[in-house]
N, C-alpha and C positions, 0 to 999 in steps of 0.2 A: 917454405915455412913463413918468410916474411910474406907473402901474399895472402896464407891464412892468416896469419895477426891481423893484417888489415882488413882485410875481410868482418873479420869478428870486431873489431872497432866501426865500421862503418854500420854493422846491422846493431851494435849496441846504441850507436847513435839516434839510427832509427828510431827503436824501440821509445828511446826515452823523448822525440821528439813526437810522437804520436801518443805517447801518455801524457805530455804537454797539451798537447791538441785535444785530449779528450777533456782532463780536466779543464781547461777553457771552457769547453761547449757544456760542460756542467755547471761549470760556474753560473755561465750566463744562462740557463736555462732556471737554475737556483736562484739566482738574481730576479729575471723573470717571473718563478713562483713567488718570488717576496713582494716585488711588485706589485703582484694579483692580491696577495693578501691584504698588504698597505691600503689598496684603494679600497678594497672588501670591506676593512676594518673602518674608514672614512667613512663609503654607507652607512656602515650601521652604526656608528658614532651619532651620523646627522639625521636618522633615522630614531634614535633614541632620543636628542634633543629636540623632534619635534614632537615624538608623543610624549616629552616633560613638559612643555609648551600647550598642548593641548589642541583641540577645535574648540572655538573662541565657546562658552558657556560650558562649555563638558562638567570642567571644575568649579567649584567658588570656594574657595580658599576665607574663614572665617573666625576672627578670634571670639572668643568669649568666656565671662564667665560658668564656671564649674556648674553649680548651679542656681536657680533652674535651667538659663539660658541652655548650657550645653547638654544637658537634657531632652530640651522642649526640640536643639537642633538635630540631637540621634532620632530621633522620633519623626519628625521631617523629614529626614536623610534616607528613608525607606519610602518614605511615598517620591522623591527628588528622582530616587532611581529607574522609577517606571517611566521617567520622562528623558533619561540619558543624563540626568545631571547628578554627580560627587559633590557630598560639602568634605572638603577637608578642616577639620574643625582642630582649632588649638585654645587648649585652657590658660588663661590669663587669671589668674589670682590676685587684680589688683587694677585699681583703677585709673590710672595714669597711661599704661603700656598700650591698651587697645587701640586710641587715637593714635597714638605714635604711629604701630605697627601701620595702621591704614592707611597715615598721611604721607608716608617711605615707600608706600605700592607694598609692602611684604607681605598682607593680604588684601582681599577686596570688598570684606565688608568686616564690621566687629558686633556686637549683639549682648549689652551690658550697661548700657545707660537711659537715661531720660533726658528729654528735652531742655531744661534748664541745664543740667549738667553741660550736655554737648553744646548748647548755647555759648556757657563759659567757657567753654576751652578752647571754643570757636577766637572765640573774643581774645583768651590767654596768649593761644600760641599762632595764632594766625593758621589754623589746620581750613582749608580750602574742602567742607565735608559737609553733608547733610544728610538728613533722615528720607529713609527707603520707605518707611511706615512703623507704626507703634502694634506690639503683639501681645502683651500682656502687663498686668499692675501688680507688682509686691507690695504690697500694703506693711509700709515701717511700724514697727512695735518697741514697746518699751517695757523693759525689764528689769525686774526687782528681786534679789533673793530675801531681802528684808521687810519688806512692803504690798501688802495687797493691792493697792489704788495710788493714786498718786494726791491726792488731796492727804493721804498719812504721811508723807512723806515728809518733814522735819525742816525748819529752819535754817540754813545755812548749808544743806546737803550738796555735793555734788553732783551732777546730770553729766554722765559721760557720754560723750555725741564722739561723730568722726570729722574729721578736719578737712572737709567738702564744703565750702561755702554755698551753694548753687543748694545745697539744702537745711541752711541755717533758718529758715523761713516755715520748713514742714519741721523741723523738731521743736521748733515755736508753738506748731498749731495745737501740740499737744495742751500745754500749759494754756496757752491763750481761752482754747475750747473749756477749760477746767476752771475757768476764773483765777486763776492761780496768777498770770503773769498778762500785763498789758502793753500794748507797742502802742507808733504812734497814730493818730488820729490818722487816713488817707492810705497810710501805707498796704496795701493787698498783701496779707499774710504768705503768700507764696513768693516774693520779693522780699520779704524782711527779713533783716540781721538783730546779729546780738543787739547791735548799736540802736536799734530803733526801740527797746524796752523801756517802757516809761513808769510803768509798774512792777516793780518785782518784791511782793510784801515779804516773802519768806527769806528773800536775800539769797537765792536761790543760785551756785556759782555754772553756767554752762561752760564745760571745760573742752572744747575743741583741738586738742592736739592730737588725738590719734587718727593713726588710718583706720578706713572705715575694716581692712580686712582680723585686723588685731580686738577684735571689741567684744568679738564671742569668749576669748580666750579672757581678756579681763574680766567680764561677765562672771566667768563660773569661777575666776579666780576672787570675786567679791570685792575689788576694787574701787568702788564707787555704790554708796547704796542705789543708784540708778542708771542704765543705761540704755541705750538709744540705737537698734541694732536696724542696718538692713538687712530686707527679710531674704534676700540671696545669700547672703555669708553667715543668717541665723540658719538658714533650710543646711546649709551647707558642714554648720558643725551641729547638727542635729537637733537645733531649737526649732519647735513649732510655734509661729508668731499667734495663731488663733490660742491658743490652750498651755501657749509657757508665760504669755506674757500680761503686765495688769493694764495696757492699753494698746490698741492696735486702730489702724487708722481703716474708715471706711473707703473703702477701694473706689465707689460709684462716684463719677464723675473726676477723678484724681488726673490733675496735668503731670503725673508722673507716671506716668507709662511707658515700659520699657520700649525701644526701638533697635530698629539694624540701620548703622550707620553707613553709608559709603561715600568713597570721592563725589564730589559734586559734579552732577551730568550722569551719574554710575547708576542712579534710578532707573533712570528709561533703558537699562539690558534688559535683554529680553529674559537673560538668566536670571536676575536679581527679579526681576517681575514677576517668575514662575515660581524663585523662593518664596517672596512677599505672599504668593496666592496660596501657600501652601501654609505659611505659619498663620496667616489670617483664615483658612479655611475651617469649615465645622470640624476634621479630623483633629488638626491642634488644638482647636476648642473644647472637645471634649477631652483628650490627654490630659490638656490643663485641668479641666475639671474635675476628672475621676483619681486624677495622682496628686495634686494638691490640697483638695479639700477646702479652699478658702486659703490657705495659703497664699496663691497666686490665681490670679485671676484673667481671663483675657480680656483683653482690651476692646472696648464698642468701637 
């Protein structure tokens, strides 16, 4: 009897020391499978962070405004494709954020200003940036719900402009061209400030404190019997600067010509080259042509 007891305690032994032994070799074989997936999941971790990274031009990554800019670049962004190249385009509704983003690396080009402007802010904020090439002219207008011309326009009236220095000189030109207002003797009407008017007979007050994106909304709010709109954020809240407004500026020959900005050096990509050929190409040309109307105009 005591020989069976033990008996039966030594094969219970067993049993449970080869179920020990089995779960072991599962364990490590489970361990093993985890292992394989760990590394699995590494691949395609760094696998995925290089197609977010790209082959160098795949992408261009570009801010701009609404419109036309971002327009004129959906329109681009179909002939881009036949060549391998994405624009990733992000809408900027304002004039200050473009350079930033660019000057941070967050994108690689922005597509929303003119030469004087990026000039300034070259000068303002120390941005290390330059022009890829100019694509098209919005010719600024001036609007009145109370006034046909600007020569009716009243003594003492308000001019609401936007608070862009860099274009204190073209809301001039309008007045200037009108006999209305004189600056001074030497100064190139595209360099001139308020400060340089030497005549102003009507006493005329130009009131510069708003952004330039706010001016549509004042506009139809009637705020100032005149104002002074660019024509991206007049197209944008449905003003047409040929047919809303009682003066609009002749686009030929205009040093305001929109451009696509980038880091300095960032011209010679060969991506940013292939962009450049495409929005200076007859295909943009005509887009501009046939969807603005005089609106926007491309750039010689």
């Amino acid at each position: 009897m005591r020989k069976l007891f033990l008996f039966m305690v030594l094969s219970v032994f067993a049993v449970v020391l080869a179920a020990c032994g089995n779960g072991g070799e599962e364990g490590t074989e489970e361990s093993a499978d985890t292992g394989g997936e760990t590394e699995e999941s590494a691949e395609t971790e760094e696998t995925a962070s290089e197609d977010a990274s790209g082959e160098a031009g795949g992408t261009i990554s570009i801010a701009a405004s609404p419109a036309p800019h971002a327009e004129i670049l959906e329109e681009a962004a179909t002939i881009l494709e036949e060549d391998g190249i994405e624009l990733d385009i992000s809408i900027v509704n304002d004039y200050t954020t473009p350079n930033r983003l660019l000057a941070d690396e967050e994108v690689d080009a922005n597509f929303f200003q003119h030469t004087p402007y990026l000039e300034g802010e070259i000068e303002s904020h120390g941005y290390d940036l330059e022009s890829a090439g100019n694509v098209h002219i919005e010719p600024m207008a001036v609007y009145s719900q109370d006034y046909e011309s600007l020569e009716e326009v009243p003594e003492g009236s308000t001019i609401l402009v936007s608070n862009n220095p860099a274009e204190e000189g073209r809301f001039l030109s309008f007045f200037v061209d009108a006999g209305l207002v004189e600056i001074e003797d030497g100064i190139n009407i595209e360099d001139a400030t308020f400060d340089d008017i030497t005549e102003n007979p009507k006493n005329f007050d130009f009131n510069n404190q708003t952004a330039p994106e706010l001016l549509v909304e004042m506009y139809n709010n009637n705020e100032a019997p005149v104002v002074i709109i660019n024509s991206n954020f007049a197209i944008d809240g449905g003003l047409n600067p040929v047919d809303d407004s009682i003066a609009v500026e002749d686009g030929e020959g205009s040093p305001y010509a929109n451009l696509v900005a980038v880091r300095t050096g960032d011209a010679e990509r060969e991506d940013i080259q292939q962009l450049m050929e495409v929005l200076q190409g007859d295909e943009i040309k005509q887009f501009i042509e046939e969807t603005y109307q005089g609106e926007v105009i491309p750039a010689e």
